[in-house]
C-alpha positions as a Markdown table, in Angstrom:
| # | Residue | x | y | z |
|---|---|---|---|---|
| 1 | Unk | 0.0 | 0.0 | 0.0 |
| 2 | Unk | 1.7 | 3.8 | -0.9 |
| 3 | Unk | 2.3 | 5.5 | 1.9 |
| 4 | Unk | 0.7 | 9.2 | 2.7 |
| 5 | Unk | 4.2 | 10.6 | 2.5 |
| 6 | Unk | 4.6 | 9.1 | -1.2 |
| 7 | Unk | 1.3 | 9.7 | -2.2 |
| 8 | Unk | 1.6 | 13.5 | -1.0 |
| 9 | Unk | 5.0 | 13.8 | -2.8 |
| 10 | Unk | 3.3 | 12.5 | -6.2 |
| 11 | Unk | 0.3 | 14.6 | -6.1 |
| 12 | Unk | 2.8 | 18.0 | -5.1 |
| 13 | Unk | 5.2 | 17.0 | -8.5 |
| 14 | Unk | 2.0 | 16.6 | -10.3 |
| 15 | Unk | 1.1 | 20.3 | -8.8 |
| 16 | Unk | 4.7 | 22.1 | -9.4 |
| 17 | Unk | 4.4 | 20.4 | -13.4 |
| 18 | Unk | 0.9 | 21.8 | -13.8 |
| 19 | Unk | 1.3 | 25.5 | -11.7 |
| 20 | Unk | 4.4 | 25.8 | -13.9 |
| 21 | Unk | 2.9 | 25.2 | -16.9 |
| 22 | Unk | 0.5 | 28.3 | -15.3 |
| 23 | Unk | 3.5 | 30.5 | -14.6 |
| 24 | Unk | 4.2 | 30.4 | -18.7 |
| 25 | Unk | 0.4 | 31.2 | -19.9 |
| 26 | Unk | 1.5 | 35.0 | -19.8 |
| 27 | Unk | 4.3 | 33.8 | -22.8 |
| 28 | Unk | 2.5 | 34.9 | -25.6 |
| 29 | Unk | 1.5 | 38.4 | -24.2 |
| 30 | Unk | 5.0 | 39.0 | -23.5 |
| 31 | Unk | 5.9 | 37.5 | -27.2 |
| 32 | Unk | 3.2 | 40.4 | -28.8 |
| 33 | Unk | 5.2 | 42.9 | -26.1 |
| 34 | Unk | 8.8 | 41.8 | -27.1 |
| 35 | Unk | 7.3 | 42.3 | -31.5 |
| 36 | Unk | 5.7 | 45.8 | -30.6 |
| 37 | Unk | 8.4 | 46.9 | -28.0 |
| 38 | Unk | 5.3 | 48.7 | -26.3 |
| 39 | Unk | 2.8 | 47.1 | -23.2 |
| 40 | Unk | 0.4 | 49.5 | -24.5 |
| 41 | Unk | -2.7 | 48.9 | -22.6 |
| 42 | Unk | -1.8 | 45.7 | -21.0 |
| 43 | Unk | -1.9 | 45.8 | -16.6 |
| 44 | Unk | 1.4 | 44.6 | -14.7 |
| 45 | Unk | -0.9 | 44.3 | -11.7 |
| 46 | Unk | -1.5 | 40.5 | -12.0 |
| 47 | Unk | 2.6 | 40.0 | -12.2 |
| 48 | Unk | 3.2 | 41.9 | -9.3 |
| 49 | Unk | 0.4 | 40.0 | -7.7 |
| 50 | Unk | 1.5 | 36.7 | -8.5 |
| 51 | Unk | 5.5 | 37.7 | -7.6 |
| 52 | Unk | 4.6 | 38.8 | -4.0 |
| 53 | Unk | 2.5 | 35.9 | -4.1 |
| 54 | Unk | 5.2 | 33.5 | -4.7 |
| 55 | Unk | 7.6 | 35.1 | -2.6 |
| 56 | Unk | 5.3 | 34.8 | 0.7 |
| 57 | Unk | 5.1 | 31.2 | -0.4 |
| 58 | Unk | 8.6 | 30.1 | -0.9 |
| 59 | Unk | 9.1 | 32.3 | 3.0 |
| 60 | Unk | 6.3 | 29.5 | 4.2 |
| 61 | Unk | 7.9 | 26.5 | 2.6 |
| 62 | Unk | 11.1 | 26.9 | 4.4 |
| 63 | Unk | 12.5 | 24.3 | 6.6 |
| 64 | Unk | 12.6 | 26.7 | 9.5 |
| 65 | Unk | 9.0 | 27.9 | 8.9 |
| 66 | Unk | 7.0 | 25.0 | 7.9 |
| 67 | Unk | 9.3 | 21.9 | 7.3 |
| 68 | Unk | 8.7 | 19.0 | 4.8 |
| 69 | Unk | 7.3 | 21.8 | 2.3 |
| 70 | Unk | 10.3 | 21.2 | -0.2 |
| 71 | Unk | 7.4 | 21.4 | -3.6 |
| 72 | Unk | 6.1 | 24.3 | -2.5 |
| 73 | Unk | 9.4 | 26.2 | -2.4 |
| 74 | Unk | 10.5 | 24.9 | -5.6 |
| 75 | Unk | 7.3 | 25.9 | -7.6 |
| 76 | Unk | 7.2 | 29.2 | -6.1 |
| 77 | Unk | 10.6 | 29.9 | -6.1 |
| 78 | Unk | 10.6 | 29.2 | -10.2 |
| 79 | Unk | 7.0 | 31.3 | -10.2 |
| 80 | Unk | 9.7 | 34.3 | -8.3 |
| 81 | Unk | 12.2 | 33.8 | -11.5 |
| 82 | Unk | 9.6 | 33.6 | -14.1 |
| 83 | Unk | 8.0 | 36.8 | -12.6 |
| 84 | Unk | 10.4 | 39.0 | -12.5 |
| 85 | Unk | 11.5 | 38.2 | -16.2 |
| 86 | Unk | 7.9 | 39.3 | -17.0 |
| 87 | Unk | 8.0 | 42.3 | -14.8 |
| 88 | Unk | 11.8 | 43.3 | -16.1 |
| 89 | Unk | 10.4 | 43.0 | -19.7 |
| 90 | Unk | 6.8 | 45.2 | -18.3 |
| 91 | Unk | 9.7 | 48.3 | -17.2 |
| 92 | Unk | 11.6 | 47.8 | -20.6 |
| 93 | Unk | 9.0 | 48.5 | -22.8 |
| 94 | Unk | 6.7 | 51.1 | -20.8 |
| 95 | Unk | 6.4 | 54.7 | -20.9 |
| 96 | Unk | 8.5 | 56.2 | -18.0 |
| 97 | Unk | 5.8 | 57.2 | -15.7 |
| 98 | Unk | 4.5 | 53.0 | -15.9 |
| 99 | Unk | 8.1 | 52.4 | -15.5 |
| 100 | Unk | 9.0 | 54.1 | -12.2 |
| 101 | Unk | 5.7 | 52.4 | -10.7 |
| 102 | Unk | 6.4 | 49.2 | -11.3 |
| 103 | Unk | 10.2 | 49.4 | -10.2 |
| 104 | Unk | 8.5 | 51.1 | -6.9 |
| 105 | Unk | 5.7 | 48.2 | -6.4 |
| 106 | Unk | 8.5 | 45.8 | -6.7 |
| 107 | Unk | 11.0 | 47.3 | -4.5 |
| 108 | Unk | 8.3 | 47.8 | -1.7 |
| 109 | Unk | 6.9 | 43.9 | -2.7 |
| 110 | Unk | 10.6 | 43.2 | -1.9 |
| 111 | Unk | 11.0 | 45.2 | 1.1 |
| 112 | Unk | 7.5 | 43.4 | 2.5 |
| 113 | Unk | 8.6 | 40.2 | 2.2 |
| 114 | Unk | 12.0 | 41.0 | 3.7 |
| 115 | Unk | 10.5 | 42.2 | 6.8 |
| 116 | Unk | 8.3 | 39.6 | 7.4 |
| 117 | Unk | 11.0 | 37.2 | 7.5 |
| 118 | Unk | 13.2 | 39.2 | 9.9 |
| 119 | Unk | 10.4 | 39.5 | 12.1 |
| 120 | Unk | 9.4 | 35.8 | 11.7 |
| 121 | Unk | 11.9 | 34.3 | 11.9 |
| 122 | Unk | 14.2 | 36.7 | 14.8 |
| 123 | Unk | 10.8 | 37.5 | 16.9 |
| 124 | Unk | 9.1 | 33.8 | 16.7 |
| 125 | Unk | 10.4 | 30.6 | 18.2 |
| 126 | Unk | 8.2 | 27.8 | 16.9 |
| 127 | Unk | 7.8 | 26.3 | 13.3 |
| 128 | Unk | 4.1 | 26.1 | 14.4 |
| 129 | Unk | 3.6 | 30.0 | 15.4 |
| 130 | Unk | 5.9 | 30.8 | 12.5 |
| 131 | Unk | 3.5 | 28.6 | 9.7 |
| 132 | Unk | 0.1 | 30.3 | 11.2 |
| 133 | Unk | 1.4 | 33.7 | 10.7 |
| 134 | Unk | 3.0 | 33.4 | 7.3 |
| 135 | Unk | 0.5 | 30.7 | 6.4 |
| 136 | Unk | -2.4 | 33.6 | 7.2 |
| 137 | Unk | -0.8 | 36.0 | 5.1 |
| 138 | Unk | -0.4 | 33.5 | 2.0 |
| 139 | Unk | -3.9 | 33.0 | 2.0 |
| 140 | Unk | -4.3 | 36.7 | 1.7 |
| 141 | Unk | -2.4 | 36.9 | -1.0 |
| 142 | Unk | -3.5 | 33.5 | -2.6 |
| 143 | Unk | -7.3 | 34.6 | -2.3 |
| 144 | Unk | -6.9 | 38.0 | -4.0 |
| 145 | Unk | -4.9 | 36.1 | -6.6 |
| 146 | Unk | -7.7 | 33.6 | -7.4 |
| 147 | Unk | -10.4 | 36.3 | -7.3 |
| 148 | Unk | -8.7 | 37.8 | -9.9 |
| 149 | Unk | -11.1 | 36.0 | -12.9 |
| 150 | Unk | -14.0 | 37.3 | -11.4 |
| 151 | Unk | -13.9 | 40.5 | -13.1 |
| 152 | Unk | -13.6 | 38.5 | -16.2 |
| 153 | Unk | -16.6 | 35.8 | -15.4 |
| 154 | Unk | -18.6 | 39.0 | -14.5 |
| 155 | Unk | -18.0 | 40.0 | -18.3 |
| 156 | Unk | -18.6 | 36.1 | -20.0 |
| 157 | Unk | -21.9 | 36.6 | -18.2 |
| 158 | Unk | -23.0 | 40.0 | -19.1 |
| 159 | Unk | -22.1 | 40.0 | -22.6 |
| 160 | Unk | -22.7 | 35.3 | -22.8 |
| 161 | Unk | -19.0 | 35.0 | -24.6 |
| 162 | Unk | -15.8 | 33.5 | -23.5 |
| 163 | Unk | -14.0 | 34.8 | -26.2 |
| 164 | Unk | -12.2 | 36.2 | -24.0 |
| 165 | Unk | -11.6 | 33.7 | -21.0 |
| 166 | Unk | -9.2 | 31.5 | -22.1 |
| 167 | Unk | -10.1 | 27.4 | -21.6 |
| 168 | Unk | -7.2 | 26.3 | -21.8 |
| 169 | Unk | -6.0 | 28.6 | -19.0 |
| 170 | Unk | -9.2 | 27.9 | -17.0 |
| 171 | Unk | -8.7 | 24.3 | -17.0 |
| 172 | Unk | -4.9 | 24.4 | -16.1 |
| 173 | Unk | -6.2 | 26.7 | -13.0 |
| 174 | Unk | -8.6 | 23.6 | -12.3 |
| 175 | Unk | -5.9 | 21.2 | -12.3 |
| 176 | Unk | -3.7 | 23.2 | -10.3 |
| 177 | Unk | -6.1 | 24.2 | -7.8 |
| 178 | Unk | -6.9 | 20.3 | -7.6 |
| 179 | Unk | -3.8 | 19.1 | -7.4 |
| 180 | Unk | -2.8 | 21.5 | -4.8 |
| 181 | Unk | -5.9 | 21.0 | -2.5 |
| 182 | Unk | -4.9 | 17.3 | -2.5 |
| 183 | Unk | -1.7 | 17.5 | -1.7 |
| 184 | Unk | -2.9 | 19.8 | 1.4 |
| 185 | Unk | -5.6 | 16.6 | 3.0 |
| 186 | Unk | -3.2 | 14.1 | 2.7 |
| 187 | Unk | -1.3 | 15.4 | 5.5 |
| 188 | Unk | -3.8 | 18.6 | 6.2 |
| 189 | Unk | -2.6 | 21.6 | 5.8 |
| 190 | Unk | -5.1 | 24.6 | 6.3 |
| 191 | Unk | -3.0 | 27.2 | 4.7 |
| 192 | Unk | -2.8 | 25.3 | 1.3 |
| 193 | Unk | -6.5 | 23.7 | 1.7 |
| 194 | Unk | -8.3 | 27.2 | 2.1 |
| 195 | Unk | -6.8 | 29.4 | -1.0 |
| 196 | Unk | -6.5 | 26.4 | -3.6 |
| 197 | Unk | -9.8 | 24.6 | -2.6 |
| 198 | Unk | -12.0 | 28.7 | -3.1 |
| 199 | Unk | -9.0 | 28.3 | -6.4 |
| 200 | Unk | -10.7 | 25.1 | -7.5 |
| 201 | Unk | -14.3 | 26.1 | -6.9 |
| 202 | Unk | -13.8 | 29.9 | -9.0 |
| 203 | Unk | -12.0 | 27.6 | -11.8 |
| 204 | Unk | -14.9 | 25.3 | -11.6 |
| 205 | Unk | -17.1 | 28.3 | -11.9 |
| 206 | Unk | -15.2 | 29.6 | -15.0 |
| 207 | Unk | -15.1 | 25.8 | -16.9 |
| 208 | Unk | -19.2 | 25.8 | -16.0 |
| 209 | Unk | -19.5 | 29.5 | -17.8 |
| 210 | Unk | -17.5 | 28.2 | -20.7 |
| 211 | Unk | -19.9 | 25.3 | -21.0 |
| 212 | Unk | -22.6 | 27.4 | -21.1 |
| 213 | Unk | -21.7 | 30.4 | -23.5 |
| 214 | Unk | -19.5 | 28.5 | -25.8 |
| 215 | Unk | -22.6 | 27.8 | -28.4 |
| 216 | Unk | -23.7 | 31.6 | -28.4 |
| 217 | Unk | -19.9 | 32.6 | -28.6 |
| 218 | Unk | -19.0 | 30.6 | -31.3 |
| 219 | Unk | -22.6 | 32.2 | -33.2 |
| 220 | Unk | -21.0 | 35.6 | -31.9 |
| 221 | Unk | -17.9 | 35.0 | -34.0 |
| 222 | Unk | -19.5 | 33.4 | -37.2 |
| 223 | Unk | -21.7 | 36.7 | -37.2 |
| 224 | Unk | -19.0 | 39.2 | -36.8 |
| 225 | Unk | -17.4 | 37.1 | -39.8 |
| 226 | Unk | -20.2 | 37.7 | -41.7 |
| 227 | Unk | -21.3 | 41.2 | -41.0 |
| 228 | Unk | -17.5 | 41.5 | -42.3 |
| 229 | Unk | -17.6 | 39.7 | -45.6 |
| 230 | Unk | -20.9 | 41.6 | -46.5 |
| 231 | Unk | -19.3 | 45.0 | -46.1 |
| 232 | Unk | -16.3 | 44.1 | -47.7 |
| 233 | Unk | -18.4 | 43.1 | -50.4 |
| 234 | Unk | -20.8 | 45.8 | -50.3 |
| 235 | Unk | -17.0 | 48.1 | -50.4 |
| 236 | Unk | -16.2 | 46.2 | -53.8 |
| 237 | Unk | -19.6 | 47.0 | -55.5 |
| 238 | Unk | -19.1 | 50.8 | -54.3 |
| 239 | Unk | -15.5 | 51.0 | -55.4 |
| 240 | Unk | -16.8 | 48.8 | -58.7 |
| 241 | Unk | -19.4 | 51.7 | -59.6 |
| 242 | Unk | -16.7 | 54.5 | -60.3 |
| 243 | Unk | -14.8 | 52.3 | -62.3 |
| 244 | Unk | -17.8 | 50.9 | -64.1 |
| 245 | Unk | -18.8 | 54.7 | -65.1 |
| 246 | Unk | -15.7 | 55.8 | -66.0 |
| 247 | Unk | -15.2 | 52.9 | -68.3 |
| 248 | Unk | -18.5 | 53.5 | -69.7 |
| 249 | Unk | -17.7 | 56.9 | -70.4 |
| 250 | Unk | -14.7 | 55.8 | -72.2 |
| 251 | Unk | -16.3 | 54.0 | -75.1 |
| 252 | Unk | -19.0 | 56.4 | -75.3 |
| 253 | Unk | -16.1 | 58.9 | -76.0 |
| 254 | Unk | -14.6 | 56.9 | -78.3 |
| 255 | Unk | -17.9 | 56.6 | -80.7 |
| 256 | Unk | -17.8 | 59.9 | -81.0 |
């Protein structure tokens, strides 16, 4: 029979392979970025979000804050790395007042996290006093992280199309939020249970909404399509008339 410490070690791989694949979903963005050399209207709040995120997190897996948390560090210590990339790219290619806010965010981000570990770690004694207070602060951040997509699941429902609510992205927050809740039970863990289980119910929310609008959005698309091919058709016929005259006039010119 597996044991709960192997079990718990499979199902936290499974959740560093999946939440990484969710730390590279922002690629593409940063691809158009990187082509246009501009973030035009794009936010860096959810980067900054997610890097403070990660930072509390790899402060809670440590040894000498909550031991046997090995995964958790090494997921959120890539999710730092990854990050900060984004966010270094975000200040290259911004205007200099977006610039100078970010750098700030990040340096006080920074400074945060800093703090709290001094405190933490020179001010508390136990690994058990030590986990509830940084635990309680990653769910703070976690939550607000998750809530995120409800702005977005606010607009699928107002407008019934998730055109603009990635599946695929949906689905990987699913798994990750699954995986992760899992891993917490098998040897509970109320600071990992509480932000990825509300994580797996607001993903389930979001893969219910794209079961729902996905007919009308797909009929959304095919009508845009076609309102589009009937006025680049109805363009032809006006740009055809002028030509059409002119020719006429031509040969009428020429009988003469």
């Amino acid at each position: 029979m597996v044991s709960a410490d192997i079990a718990r070690t499979a199902v936290g791989i499974l959740g560093n392979i999946i939440a990484f694949f969710l730390f590279l979903s922002p690629v593409p963005t940063f691809v158009t970025i990187w082509k246009k050399r501009s973030v035009e209207q794009y936010s860096p709040i959810p980067y900054l979000a997610t890097f403070i995120n990660c930072m509390v997190w790899v402060l809670y897996g440590l040894p000498m804050v909550h031991p046997h948390s090995t995964l958790v560090v090494t997921i959120n210590g890539t999710g730092c790395v990854i990050e900060l990339v984004y966010l270094i790219l975000f200040i290259v290619f911004s205007n200099r007042g977006n610039r100078l806010r970010v750098i700030m965010i990040a340096i006080v981000e920074i400074i945060f996290v800093a703090v709290l570990a001094l405190l933490t770690l020179t001010m508390v004694h136990t690994t058990g006093r030590r986990s509830m207070i940084v635990g309680t602060i990653c769910i703070l951040f976690n939550i607000m992280m998750y809530a995120s997509p409800l702005s977005v699941m606010k607009l699928v429902i107002r407008t019934k199309s998730v055109e603009y609510m990635p599946f695929f992205l949906s689905f990987a927050a699913f798994g990750n939020g699954l995986a992760w809740t899992t891993y917490a039970l098998i040897r509970f863990d109320l600071f990992i249970t509480v932000p990825n289980g509300l994580g797996t119910l607001f993903a389930a929310a979001q893969l219910t909404l794209y079961a729902m609008f996905y007919k009308s959005t797909q009929r959304q698309i095919a009508e845009r399509k076609q309102g589009k091919v009937e006025m680049d058709l109805a363009q032809v016929v006006v740009t055809a008339e002028p030509i059409e005259k002119a020719q006429n006039a031509g040969h009428e010119a020429r009988r003469t």
